[in-house]
C-alpha positions as CSV (number, residue, x, y, z in Angstrom):
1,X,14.2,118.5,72.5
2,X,17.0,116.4,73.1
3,X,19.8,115.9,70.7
4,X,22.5,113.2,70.7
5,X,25.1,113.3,68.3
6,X,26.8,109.9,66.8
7,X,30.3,111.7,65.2
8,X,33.5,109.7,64.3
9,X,36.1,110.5,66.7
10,X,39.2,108.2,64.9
11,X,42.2,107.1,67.0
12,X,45.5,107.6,64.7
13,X,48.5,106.7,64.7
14,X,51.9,108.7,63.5
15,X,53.5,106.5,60.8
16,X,56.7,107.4,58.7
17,X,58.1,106.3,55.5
18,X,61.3,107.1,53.7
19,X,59.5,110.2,51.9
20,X,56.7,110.9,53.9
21,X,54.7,111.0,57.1
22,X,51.2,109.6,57.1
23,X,48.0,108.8,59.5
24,X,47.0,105.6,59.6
25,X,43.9,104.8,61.7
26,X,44.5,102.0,64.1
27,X,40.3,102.3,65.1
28,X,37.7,102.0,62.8
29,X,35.7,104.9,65.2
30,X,34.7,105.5,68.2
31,X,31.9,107.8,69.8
32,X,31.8,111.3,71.2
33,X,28.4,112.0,72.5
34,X,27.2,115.8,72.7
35,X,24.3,116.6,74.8
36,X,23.3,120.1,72.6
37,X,25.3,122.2,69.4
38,X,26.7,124.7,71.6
39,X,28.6,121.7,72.9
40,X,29.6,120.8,69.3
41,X,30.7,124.2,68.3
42,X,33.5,123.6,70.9
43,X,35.0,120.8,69.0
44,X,36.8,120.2,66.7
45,X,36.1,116.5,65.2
46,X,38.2,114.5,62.7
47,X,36.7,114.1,59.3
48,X,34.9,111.0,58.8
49,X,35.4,111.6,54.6
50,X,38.9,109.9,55.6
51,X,38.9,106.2,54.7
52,X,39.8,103.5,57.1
53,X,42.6,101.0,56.3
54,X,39.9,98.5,55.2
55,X,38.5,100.0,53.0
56,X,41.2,101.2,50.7
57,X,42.0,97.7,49.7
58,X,38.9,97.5,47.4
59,X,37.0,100.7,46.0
60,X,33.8,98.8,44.9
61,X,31.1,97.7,46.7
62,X,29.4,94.1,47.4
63,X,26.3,93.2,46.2
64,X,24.2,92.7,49.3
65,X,22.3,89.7,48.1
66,X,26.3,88.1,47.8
67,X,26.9,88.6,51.7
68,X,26.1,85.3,53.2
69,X,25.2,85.2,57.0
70,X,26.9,82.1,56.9
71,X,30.3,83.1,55.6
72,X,33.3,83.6,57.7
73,X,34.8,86.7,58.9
74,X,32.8,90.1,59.8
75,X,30.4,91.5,58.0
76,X,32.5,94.6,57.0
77,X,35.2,91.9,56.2
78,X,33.2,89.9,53.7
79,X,31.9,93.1,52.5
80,X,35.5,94.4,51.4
81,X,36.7,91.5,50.3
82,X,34.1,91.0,47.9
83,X,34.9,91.4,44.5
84,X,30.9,91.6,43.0
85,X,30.5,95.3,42.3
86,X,27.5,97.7,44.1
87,X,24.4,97.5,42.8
88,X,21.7,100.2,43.4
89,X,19.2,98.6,41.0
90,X,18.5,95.4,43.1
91,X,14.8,94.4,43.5
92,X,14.8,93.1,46.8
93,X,16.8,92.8,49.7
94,X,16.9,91.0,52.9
95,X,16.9,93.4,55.7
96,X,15.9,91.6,58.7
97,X,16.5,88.2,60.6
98,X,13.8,86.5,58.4
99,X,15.4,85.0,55.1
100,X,12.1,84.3,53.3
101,X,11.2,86.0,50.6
102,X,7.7,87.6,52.5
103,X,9.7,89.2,54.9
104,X,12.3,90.9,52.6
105,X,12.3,94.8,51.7
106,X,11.0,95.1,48.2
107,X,13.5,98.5,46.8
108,X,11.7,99.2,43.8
109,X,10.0,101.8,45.3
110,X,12.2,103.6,47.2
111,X,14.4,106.8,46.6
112,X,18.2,106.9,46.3
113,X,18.9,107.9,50.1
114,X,16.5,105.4,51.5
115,X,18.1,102.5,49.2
116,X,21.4,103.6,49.8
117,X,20.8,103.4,53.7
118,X,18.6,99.7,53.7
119,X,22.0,98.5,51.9
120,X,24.2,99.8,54.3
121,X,22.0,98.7,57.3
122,X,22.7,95.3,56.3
123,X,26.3,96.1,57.8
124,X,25.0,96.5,61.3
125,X,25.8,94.1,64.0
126,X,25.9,94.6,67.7
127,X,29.6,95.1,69.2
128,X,28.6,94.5,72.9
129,X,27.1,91.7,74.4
130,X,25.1,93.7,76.6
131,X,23.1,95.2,74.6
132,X,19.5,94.4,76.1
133,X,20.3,96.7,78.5
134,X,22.9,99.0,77.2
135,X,22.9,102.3,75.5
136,X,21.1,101.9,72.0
137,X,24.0,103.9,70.2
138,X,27.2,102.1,71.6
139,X,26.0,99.1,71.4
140,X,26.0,98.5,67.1
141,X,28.8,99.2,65.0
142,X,27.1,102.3,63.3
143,X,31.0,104.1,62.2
144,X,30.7,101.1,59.7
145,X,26.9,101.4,58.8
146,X,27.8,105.0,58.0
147,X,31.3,104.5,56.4
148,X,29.3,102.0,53.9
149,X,27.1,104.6,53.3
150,X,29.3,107.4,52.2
151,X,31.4,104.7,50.3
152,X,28.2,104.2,48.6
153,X,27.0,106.9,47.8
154,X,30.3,108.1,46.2
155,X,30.4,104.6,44.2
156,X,26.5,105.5,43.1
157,X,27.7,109.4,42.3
158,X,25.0,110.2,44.7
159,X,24.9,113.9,46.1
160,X,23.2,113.0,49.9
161,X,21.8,115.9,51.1
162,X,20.2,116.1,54.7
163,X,17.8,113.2,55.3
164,X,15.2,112.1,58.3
165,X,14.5,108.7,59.3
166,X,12.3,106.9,61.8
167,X,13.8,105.0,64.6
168,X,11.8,102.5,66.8
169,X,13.5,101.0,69.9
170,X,12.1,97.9,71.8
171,X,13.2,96.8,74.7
172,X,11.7,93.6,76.3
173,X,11.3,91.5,79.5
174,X,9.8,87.7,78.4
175,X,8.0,85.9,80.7
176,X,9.9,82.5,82.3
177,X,7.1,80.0,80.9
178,X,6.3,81.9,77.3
179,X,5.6,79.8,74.3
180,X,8.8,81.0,71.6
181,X,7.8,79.1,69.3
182,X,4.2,80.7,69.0
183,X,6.1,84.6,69.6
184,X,8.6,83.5,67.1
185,X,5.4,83.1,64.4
186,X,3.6,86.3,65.2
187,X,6.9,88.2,64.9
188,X,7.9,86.7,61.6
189,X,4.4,87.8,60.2
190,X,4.0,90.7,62.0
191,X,7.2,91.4,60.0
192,X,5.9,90.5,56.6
193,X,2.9,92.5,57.0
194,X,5.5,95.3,57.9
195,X,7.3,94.3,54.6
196,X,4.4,94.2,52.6
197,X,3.2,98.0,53.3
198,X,6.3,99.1,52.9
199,X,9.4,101.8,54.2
200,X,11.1,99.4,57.1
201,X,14.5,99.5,55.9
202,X,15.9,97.4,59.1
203,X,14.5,95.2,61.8
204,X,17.0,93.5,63.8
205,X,16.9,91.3,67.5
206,X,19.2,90.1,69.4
207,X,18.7,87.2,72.0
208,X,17.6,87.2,75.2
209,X,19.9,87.5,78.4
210,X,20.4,85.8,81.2
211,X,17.6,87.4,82.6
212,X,15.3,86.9,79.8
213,X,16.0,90.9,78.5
214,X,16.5,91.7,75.3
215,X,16.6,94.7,72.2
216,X,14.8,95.1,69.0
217,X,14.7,98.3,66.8
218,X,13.2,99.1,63.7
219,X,14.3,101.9,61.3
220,X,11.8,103.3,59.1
221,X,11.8,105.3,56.6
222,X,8.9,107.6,58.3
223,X,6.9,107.5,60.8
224,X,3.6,107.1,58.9
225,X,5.2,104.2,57.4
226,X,5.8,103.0,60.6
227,X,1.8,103.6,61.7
228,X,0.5,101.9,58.6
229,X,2.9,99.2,58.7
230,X,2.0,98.2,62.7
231,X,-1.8,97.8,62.0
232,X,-2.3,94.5,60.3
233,X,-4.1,91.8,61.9
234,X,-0.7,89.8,62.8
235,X,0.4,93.0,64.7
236,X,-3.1,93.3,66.3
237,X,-2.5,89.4,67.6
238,X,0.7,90.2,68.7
239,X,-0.3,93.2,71.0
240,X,-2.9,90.8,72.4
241,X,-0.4,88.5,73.1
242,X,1.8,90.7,74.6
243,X,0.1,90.2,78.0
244,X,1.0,86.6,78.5
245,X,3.9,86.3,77.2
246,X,6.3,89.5,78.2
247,X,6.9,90.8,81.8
248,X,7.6,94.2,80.5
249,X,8.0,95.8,77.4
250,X,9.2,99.7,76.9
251,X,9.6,101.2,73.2
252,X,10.8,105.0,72.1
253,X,11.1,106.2,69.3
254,X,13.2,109.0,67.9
255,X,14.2,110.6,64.2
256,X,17.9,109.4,62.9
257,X,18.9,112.8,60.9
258,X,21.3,111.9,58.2
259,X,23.6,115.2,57.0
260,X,25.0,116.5,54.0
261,X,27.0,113.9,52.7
262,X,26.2,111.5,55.0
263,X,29.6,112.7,56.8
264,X,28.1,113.4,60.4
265,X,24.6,112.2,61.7
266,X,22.3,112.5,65.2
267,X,19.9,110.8,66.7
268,X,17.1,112.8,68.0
269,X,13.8,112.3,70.5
């Protein structure tokens, strides 16, 4: 099996004061990619438990239902500045595109690590514009997803011990002439009916390319969530569909392993 590890690999930067010298990271992260652990036991990473600049500013945490889509600045950004505290009890939350209430992850019946994730997956954002195309894990912001979710789980007094999520990756080709209005509608309820069974903690899209390419990816949190949630009549109509409207469509799937303390994490085929 393939492994592929996602670890924080900070840039700093030497700074000096009257009294004392410090790091101060002039990156929020960057990626080393290691093909197996005998590669990993060669190096020596920095550790992620060390806060970025950001963050410092402001110990609590937003309330996600508070982040507008809308509002200016980054994501992270609004997230920081935010002065609402963290709340782990929230009923609801929206976790996709879709802003209507049908398609919005209903908490109340998940554990701590898979609430604490769903909340910091509404950090991620793509940082490339490439990203139809380009590799799955450089082309989203995940040292943020994953800072969030350590500065969460500290803020909830949370102990995160090793956890396994389920990872879908779509990548699409759309025909020239398809109908986006009709694929818009059987995605949006093909996502509710996802919603609706439960345990997908993220769907995101992006928009196609040039060439009509584009990424999708769902996170679950199993993969029998994931097979229960794809078999509802709107996903049935939406595989049928699929013939008409996409010249090609490929999907893999893989397990996201989160580890102790949510310090280092891989994603695995």
């Amino acid at each position: 099996m393939e492994t592929t590890y996602g670890r924080h690999v900070q840039s700093p930067t030497l700074l000096h004061s009257p009294s004392k010298a410090f790091l101060r990271f002039t990156e929020l992260g960057g990626f080393q990619f290691l093909s197996n652990k005998e590669d990993m036991a060669s190096t020596i990473f920095i550790n992620t438990e060390i806060i970025p600049p950001l963050a410092d500013r402001h110990p609590n945490l937003p309330n996600p239902k508070g982040i507008s889509a809308k509002s200016g600045g980054t994501r992270l950004e609004r997230g920081l500045s935010d002065l609402k505290s963290f709340q782990i009890d929230e009923d609801h939350l929206q976790a996709s595109p879709y802003a209507d209430y049908q398609n919005f992850l209903d908490l109340r019946g998940l554990s701590t690590p898979n609430r604490l994730l769903a909340l910091a997956l509404t950090f991620l954002e793509p940082i490339r514009s490439d990203y139809a195309t380009a590799p799955y894990l450089e082309s989203f912001n995940w040292h943020i997803v994953f800072h969030m979710l350590r500065q969460m789980r500290r803020d909830a007094n949370f102990e995160w011990q090793e956890q396994e999520f389920y990872v879908v990756i779509f990548r699409s080709k759309l025909k020239q002439d398809v109908d986006r209005k009709r694929l818009g509608e059987l995605d949006q309820h093909s996502h509710a009916e996802a919603c609706a069974s439960g345990g997908l903690l993220k769907y995101w899209f992006g928009k196609t390319d040039g060439r009509n390419r584009n990424l999708a990816t769902c996170i679950w949190r199993n993969r029998e969530d994931a097979r229960i949630g794809g078999r509802g009549p709107w996903h049935a109509q939406a595989r049928q569909a699929a013939k008409e409207m996409y010249e090609s469509i490929d999907f893999s799937m893989h397990k996201l392993v989160v580890e102790d303390g949510a310090i280092n994490w891989r994603l695995d085929d």
